[in-house]
C-alpha positions as CSV (number, residue, x, y, z in Angstrom):
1,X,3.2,90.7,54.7
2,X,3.0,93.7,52.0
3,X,-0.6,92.1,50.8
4,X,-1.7,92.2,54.9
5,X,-0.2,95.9,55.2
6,X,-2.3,96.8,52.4
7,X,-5.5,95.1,53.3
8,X,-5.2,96.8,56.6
9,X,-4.6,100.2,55.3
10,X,-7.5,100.2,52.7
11,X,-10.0,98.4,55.3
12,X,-8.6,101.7,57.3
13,X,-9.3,104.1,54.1
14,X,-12.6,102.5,54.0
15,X,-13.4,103.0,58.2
16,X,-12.5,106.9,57.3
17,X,-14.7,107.1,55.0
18,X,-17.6,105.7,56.8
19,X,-17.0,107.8,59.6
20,X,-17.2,111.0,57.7
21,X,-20.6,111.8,59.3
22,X,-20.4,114.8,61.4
23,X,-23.9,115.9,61.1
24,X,-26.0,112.6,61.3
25,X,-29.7,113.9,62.2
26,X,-31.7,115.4,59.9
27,X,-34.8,117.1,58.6
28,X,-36.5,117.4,55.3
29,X,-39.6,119.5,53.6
30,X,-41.1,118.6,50.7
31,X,-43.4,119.7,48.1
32,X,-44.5,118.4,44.7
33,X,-47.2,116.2,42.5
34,X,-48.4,112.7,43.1
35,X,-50.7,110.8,39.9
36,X,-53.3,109.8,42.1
37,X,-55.9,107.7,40.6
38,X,-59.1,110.1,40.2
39,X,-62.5,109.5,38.8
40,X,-63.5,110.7,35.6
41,X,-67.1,111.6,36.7
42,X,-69.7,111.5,39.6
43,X,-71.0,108.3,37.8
44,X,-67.6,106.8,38.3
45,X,-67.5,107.8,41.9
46,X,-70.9,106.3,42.8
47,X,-69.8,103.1,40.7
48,X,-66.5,102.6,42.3
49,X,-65.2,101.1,39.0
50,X,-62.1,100.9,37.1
51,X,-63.0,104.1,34.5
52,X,-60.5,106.5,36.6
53,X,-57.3,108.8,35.5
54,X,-54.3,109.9,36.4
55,X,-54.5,113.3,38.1
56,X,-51.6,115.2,39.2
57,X,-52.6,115.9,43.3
58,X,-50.0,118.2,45.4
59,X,-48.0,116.3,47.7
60,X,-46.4,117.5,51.2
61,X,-44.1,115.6,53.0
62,X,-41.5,115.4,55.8
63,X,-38.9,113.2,56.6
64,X,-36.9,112.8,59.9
65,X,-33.8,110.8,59.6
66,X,-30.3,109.3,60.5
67,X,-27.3,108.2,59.0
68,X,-24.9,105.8,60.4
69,X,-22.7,106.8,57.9
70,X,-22.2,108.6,54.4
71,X,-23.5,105.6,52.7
72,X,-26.5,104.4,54.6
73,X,-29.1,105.2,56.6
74,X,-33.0,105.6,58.2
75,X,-35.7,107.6,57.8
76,X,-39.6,107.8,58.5
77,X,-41.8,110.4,56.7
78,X,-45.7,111.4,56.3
79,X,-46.7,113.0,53.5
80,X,-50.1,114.1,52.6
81,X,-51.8,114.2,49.0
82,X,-54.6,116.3,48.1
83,X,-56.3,114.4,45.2
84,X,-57.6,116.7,42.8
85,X,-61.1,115.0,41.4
86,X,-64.1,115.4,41.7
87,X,-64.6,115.0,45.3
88,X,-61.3,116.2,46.4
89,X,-60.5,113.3,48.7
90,X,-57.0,113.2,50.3
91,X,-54.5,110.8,51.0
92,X,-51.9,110.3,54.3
93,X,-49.1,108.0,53.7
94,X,-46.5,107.5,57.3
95,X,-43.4,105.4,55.9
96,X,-40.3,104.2,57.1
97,X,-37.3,103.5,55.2
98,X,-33.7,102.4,54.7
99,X,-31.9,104.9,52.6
100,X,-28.5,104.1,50.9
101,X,-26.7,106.9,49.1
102,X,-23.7,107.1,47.0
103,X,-21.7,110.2,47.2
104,X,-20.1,111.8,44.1
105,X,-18.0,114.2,45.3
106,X,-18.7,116.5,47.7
107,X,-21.7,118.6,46.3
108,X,-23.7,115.5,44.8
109,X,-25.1,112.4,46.0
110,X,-27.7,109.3,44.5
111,X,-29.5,107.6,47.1
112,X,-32.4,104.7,46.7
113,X,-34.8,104.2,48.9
114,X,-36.9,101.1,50.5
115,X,-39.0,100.2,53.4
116,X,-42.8,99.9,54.4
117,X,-45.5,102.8,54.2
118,X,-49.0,102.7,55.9
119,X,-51.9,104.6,53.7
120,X,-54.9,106.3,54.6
121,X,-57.1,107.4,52.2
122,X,-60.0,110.3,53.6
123,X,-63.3,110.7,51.7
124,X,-64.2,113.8,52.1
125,X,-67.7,113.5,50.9
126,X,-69.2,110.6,52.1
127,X,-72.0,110.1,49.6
128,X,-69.5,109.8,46.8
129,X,-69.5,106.0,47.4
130,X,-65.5,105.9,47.5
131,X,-64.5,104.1,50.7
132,X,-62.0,105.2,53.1
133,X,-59.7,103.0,54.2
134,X,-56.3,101.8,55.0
135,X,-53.8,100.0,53.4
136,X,-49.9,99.1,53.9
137,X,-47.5,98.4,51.2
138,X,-43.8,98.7,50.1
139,X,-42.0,102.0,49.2
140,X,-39.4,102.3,46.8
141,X,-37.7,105.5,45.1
142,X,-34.6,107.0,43.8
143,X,-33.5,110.8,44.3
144,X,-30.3,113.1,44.1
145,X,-28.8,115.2,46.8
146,X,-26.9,118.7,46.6
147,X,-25.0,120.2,48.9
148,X,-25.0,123.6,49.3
149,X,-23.1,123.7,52.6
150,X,-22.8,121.7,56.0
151,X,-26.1,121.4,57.6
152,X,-28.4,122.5,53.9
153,X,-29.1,120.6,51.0
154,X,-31.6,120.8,48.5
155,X,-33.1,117.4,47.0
156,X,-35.1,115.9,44.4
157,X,-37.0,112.7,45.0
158,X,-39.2,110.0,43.0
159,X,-41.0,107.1,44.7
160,X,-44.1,105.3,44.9
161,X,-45.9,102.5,46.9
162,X,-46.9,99.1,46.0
163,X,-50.2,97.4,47.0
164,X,-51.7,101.3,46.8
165,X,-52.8,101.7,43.1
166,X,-54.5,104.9,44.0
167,X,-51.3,106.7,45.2
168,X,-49.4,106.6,41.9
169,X,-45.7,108.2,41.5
170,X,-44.7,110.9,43.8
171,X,-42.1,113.7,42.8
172,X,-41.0,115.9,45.3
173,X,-38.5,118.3,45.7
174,X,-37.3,119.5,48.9
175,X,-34.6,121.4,51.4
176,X,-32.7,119.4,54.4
177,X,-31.3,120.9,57.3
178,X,-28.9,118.4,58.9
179,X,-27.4,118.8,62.6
């Protein structure tokens, strides 16, 4: 009977703590640097061939989500990337993601990140020989939350894409305003 009373009471602990989610809707900005793949010269543009770096691009993102509970969640985001080469192509990436997060205290949370993103990569100049085109692969990324009150947090986030070699590793860090 005592093992049954105290199952019950920490599957109750545990309920509590799930529920302590009084602002579940949020919003996020972001801003920071991708390592987009970007040609070393024209010759490499007009080629379309393998002789390309690793630029660092500006990234801006937004992020919309919701969590069931302090532990996990959902979230979809765009972000854009302006590739700084050459021909200053840019790159649209629309995800959406399960986000689990582990609280450490009050003030600071990890979370990881996972789900599917949809890219779209813009030539801007179409005689450069780089195609646009589309393509859809997995996200992944870590980040850190802190809490500087009830509904505002600031956040730092790492993540990339697979299947999309040109995207590289976004980091962004951003503000949240949940409600």
């Amino acid at each position: 009977m005592k093992k049954l009373l105290a199952l019950a009471l920490a599957v109750n602990a545990g309920l509590a703590l799930a529920r302590d989610n009084s602002y579940p809707v949020y919003i996020n900005a972001n801003l920071g640097t991708s390592t987009a793949l970007s040609p070393k010269n024209n010759q490499d543009i007009k080629a379309f061939n393998s002789n390309f770096n690793y630029s660092n691009s500006l990234a801006l993102g937004a992020n919309a989500g919701y969590n069931f509970n302090r532990f996990f969640g959902i979230e979809g985001g765009l972000t854009h990337v302006w590739v700084n080469n050459y021909i200053n192509d840019t790159m649209g990436i629309l995800d959406v993601a399960v986000k689990g997060s582990i609280p450490l205290g009050k003030i600071f949370s990890i979370y990881g990140r996972a789900g599917l993103a949809g890219y779209s990569y813009y030539a801007t100049t179409p005689k450069s020989g780089v195609p646009s085109g589309t393509s859809v692969g997995l996200l992944y990324g870590v980040g850190a939350s802190w809490n500087l009150s009830r509904h505002w947090s600031l956040r730092a986030e790492d993540w990339s894409v697979t299947g999309i070699p040109s995207v590289g590793q976004i980091v962004q860090f951003g503000a949240q305003l949940s409600f």
